[in-house]
N, CA, C and O atoms as a printed pandas DataFrame, in Angstrom:
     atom_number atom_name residue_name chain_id  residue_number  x_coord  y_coord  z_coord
0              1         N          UNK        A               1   28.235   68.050   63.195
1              2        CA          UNK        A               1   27.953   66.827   62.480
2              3         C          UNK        A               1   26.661   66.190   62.975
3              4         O          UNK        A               1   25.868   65.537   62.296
4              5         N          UNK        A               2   26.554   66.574   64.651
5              6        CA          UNK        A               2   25.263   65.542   64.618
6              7         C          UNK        A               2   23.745   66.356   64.294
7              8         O          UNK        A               2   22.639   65.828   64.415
8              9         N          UNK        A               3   23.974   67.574   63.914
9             10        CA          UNK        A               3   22.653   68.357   63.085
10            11         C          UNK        A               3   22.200   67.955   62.144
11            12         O          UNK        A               3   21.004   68.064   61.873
12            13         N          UNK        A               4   23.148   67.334   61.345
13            14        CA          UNK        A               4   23.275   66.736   59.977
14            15         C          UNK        A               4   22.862   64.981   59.806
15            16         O          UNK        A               4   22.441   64.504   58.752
16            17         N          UNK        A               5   23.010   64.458   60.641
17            18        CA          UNK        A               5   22.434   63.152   61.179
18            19         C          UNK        A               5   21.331   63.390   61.565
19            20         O          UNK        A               5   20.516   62.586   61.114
20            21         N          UNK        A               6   20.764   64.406   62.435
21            22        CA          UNK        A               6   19.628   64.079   63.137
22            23         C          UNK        A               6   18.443   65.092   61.931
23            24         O          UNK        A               6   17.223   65.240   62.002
24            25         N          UNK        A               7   19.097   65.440   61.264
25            26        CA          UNK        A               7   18.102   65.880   60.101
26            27         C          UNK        A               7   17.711   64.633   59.321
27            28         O          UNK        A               7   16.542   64.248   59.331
28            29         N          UNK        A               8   18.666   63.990   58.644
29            30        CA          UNK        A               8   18.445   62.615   57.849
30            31         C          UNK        A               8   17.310   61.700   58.770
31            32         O          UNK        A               8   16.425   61.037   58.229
32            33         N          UNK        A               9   17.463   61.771   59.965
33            34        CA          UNK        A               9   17.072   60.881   60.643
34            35         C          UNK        A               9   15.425   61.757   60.675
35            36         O          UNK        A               9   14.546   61.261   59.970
36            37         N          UNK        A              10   15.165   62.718   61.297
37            38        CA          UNK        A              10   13.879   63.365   60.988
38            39         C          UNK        A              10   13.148   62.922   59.934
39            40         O          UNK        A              10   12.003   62.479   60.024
40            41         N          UNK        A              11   14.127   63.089   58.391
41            42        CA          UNK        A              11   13.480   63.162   57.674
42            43         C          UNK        A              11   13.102   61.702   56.964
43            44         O          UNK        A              11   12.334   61.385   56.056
44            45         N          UNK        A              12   13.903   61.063   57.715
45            46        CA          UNK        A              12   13.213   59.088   57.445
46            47         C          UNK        A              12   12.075   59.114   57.861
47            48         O          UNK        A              12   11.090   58.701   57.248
48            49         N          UNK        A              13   12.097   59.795   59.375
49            50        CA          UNK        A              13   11.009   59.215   60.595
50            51         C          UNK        A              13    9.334   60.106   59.177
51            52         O          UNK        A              13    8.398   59.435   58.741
52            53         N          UNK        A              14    9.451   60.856   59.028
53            54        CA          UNK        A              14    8.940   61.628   58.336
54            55         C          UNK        A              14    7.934   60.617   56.838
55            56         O          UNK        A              14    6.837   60.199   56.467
56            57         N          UNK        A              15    9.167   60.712   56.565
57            58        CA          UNK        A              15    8.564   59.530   55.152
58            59         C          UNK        A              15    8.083   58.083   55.488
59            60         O          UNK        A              15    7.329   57.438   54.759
60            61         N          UNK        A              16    8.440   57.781   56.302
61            62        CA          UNK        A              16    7.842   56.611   57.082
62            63         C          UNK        A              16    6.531   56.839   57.386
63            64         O          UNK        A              16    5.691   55.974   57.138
64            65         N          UNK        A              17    6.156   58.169   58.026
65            66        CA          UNK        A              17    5.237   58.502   59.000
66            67         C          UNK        A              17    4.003   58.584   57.949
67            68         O          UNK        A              17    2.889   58.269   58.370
68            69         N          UNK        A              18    4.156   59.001   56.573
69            70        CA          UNK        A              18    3.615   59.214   55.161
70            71         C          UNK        A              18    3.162   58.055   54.586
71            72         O          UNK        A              18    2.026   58.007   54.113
72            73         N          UNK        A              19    3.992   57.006   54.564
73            74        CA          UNK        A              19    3.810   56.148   53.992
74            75         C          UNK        A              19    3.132   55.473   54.273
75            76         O          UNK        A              19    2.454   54.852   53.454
76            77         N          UNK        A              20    2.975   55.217   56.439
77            78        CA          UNK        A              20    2.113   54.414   56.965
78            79         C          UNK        A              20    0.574   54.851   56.807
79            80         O          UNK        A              20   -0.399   54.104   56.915
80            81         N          UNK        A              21    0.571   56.372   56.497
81            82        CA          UNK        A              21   -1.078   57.466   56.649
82            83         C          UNK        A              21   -1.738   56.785   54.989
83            84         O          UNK        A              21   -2.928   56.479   54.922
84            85         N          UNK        A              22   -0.848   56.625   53.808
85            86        CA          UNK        A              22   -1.015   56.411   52.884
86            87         C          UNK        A              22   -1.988   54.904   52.823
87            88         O          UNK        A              22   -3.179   54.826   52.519
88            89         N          UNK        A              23   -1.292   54.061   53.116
89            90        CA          UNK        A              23   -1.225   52.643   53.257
90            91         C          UNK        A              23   -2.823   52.699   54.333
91            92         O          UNK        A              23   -3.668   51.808   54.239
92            93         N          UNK        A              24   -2.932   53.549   55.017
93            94        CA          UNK        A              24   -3.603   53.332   56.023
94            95         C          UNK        A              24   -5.389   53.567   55.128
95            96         O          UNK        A              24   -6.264   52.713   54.983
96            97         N          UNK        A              25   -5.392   54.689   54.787
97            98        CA          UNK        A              25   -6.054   56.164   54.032
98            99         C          UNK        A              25   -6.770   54.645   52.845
99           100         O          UNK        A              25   -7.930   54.273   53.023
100          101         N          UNK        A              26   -5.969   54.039   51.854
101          102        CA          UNK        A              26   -6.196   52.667   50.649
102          103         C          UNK        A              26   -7.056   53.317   50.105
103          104         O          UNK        A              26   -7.303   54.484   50.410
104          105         N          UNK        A              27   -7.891   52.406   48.854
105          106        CA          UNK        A              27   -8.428   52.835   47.676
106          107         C          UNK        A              27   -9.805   52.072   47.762
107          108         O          UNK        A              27  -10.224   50.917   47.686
108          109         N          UNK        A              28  -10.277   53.341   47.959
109          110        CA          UNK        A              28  -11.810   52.944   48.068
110          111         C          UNK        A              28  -12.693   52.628   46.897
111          112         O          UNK        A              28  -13.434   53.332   46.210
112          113         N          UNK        A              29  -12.328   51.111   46.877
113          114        CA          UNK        A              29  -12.999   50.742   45.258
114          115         C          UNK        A              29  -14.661   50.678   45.264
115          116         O          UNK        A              29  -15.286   50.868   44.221
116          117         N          UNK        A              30  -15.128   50.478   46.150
117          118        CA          UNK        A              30  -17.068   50.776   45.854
118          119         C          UNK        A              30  -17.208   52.255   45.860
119          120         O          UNK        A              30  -17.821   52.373   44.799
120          121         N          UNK        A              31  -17.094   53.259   46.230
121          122        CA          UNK        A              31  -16.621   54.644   45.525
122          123         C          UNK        A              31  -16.526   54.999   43.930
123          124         O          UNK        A              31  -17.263   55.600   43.148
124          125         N          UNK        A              32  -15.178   54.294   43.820
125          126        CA          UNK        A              32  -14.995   54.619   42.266
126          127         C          UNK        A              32  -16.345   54.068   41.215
127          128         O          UNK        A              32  -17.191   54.612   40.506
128          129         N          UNK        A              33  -15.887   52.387   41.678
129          130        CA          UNK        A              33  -17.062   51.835   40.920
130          131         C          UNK        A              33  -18.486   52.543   40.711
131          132         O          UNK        A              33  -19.046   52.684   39.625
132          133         N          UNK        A              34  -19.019   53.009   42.109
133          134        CA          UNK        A              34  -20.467   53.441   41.896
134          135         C          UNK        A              34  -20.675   54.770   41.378
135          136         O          UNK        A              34  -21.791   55.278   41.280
136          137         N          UNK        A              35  -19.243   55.515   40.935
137          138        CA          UNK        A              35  -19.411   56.893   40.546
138          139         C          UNK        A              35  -19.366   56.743   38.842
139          140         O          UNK        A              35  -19.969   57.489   38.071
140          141         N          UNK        A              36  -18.408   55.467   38.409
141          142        CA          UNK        A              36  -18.973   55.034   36.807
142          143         C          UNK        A              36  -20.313   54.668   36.550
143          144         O          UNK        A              36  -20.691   54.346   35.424
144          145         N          UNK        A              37  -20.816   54.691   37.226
145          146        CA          UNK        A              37  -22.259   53.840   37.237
146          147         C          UNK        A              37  -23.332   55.244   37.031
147          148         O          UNK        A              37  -23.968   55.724   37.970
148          149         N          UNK        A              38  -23.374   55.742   35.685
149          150        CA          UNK        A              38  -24.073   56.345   35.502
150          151         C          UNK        A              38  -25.694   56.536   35.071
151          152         O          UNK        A              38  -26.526   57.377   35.412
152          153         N          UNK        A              39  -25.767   55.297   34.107
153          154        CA          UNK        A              39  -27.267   55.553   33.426
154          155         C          UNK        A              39  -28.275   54.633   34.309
155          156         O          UNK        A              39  -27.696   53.569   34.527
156          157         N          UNK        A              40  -29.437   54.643   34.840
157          158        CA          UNK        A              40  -29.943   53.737   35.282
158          159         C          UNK        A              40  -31.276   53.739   34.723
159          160         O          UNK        A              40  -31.847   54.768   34.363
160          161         N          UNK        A              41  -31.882   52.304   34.639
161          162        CA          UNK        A              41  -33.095   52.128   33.864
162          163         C          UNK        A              41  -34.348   52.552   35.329
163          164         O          UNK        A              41  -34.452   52.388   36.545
164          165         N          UNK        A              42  -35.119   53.199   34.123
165          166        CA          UNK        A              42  -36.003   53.443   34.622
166          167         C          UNK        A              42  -37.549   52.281   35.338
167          168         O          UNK        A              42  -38.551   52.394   36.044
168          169         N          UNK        A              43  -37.053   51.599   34.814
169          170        CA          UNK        A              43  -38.189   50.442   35.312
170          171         C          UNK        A              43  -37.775   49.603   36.427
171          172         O          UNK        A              43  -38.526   49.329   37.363
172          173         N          UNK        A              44  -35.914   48.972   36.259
173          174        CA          UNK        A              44  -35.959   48.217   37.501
174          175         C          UNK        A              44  -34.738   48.681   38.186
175          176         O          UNK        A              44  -33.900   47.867   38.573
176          177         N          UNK        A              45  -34.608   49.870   38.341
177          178        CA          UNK        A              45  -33.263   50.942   38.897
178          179         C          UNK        A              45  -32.167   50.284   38.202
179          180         O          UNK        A              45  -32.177   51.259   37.451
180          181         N          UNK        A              46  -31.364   49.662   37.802
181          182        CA          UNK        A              46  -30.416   48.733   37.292
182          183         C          UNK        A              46  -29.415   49.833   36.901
183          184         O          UNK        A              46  -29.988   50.704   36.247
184          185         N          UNK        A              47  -27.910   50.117   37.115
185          186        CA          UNK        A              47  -27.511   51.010   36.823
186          187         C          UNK        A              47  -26.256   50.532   36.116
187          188         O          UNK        A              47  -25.693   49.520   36.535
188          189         N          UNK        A              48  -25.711   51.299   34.907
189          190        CA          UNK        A              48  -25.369   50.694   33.754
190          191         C          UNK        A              48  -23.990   51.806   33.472
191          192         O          UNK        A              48  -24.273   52.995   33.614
192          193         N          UNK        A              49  -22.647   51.502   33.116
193          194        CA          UNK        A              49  -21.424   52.708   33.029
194          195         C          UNK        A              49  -21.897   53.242   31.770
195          196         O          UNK        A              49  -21.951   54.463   31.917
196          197         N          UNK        A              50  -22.301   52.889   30.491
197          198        CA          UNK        A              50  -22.025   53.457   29.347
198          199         C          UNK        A              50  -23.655   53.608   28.649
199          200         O          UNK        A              50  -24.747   53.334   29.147
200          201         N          UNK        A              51  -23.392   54.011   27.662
201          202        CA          UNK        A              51  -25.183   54.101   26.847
202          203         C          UNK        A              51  -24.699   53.224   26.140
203          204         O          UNK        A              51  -25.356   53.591   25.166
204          205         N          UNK        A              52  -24.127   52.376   25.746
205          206        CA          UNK        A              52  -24.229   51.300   24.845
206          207         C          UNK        A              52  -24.970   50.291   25.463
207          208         O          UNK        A              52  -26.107   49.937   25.149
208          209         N          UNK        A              53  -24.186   49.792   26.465
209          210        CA          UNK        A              53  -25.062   48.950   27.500
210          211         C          UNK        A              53  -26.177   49.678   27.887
211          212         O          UNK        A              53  -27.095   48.883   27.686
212          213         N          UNK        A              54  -26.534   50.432   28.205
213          214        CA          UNK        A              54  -27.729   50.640   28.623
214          215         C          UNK        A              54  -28.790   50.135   27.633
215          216         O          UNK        A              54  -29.735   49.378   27.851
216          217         N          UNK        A              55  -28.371   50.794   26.381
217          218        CA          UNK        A              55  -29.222   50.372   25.087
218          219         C          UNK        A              55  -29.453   49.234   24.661
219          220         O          UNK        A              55  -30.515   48.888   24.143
220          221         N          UNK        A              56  -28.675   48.679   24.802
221          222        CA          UNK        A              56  -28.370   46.657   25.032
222          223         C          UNK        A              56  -29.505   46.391   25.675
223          224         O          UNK        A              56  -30.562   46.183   25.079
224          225         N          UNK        A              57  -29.329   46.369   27.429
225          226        CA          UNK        A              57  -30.012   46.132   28.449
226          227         C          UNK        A              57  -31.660   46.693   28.173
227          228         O          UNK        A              57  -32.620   45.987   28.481
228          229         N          UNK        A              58  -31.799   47.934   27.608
229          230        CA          UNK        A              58  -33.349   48.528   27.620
230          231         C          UNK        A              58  -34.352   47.628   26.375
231          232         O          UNK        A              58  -35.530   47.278   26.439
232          233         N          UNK        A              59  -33.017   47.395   24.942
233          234        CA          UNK        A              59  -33.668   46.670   24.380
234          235         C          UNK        A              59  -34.143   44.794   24.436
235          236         O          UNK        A              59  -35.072   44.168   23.925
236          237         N          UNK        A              60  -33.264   44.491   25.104
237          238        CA          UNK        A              60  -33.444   43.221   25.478
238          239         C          UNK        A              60  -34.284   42.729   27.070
239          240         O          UNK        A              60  -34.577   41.553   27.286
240          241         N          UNK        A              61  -34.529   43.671   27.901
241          242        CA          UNK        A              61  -34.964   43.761   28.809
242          243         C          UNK        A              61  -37.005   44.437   28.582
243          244         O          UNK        A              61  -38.040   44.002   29.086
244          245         N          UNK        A              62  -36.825   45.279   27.884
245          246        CA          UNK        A              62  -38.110   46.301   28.181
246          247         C          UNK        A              62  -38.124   46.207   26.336
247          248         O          UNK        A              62  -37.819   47.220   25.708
248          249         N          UNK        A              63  -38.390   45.295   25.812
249          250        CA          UNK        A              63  -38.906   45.504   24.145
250          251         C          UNK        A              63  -39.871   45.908   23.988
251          252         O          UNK        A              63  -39.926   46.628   22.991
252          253         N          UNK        A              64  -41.249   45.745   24.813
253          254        CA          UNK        A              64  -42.234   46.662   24.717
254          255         C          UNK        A              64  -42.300   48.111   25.118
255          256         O          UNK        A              64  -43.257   48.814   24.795
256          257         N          UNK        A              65  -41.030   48.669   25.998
257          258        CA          UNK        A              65  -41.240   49.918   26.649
258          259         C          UNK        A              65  -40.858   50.750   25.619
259          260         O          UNK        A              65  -40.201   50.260   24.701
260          261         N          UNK        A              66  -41.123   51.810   25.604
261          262        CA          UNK        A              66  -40.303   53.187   24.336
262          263         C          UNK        A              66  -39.232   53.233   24.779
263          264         O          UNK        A              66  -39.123   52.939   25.969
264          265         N          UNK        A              67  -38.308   53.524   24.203
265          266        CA          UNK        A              67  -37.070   54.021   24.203
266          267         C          UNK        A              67  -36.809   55.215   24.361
267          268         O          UNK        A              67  -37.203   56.068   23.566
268          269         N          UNK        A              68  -36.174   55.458   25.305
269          270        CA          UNK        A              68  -35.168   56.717   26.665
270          271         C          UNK        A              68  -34.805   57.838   25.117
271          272         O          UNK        A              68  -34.236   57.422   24.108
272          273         N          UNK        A              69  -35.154   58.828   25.256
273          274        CA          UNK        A              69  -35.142   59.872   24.110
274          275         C          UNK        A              69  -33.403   59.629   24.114
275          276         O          UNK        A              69  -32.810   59.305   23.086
276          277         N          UNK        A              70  -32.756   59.826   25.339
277          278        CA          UNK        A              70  -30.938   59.400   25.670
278          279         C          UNK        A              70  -30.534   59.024   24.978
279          280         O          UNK        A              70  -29.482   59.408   24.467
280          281         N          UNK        A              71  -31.580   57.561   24.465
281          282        CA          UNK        A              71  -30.548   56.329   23.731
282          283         C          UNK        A              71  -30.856   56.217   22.324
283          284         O          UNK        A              71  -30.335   55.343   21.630
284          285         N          UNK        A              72  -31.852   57.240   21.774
285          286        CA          UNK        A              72  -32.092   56.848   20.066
286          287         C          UNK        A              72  -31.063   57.036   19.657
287          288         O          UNK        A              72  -30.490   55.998   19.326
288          289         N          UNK        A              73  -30.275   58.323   19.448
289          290        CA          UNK        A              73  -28.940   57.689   18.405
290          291         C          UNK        A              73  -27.919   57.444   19.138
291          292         O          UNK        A              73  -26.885   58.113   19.136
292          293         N          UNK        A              74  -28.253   55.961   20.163
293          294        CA          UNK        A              74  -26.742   55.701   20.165
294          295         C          UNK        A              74  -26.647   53.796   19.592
295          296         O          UNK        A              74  -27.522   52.936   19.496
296          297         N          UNK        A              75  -25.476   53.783   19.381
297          298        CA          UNK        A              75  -24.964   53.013   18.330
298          299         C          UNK        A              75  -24.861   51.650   19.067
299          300         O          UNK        A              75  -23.712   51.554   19.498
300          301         N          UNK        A              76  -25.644   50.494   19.403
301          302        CA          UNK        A              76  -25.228   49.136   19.851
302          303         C          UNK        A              76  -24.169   48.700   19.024
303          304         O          UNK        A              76  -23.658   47.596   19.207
């Protein structure tokens, strides 16, 4: 009987031991964030998740500059 206890008991100490590495390890949110952060303008580095915004930002920002071959057909 006490093989059978001291297994249960292992296997708490165990999931405990997991849970604290987990908790410990957390979620590295400037990571994620800066890996959406794909398009960046070429004039003042500014880095932008989507081509909509970008296209937003290039036209309201740089109206005299040409437009990023990237962004002609995309759709504001």
């Amino acid at each position: 009987m006490a093989c059978g206890q001291q297994e249960i008991q292992s296997q708490q100490k165990i999931a405990k031991k997991q849970a604290g590495q987990k908790k410990k390890q957390g979620h590295d949110q400037k990571a994620t964030a800066k890996a959406t952060l794909i398009y960046t303008c070429t004039v003042c580095r500014t880095q932008m998740p989507d081509p909509k915004t970008f296209k937003q930002h290039f036209e309201s920002k740089r109206p005299k500059s040409l437009l990023s071959p990237e962004l002609t057909d995309v759709q504001a």
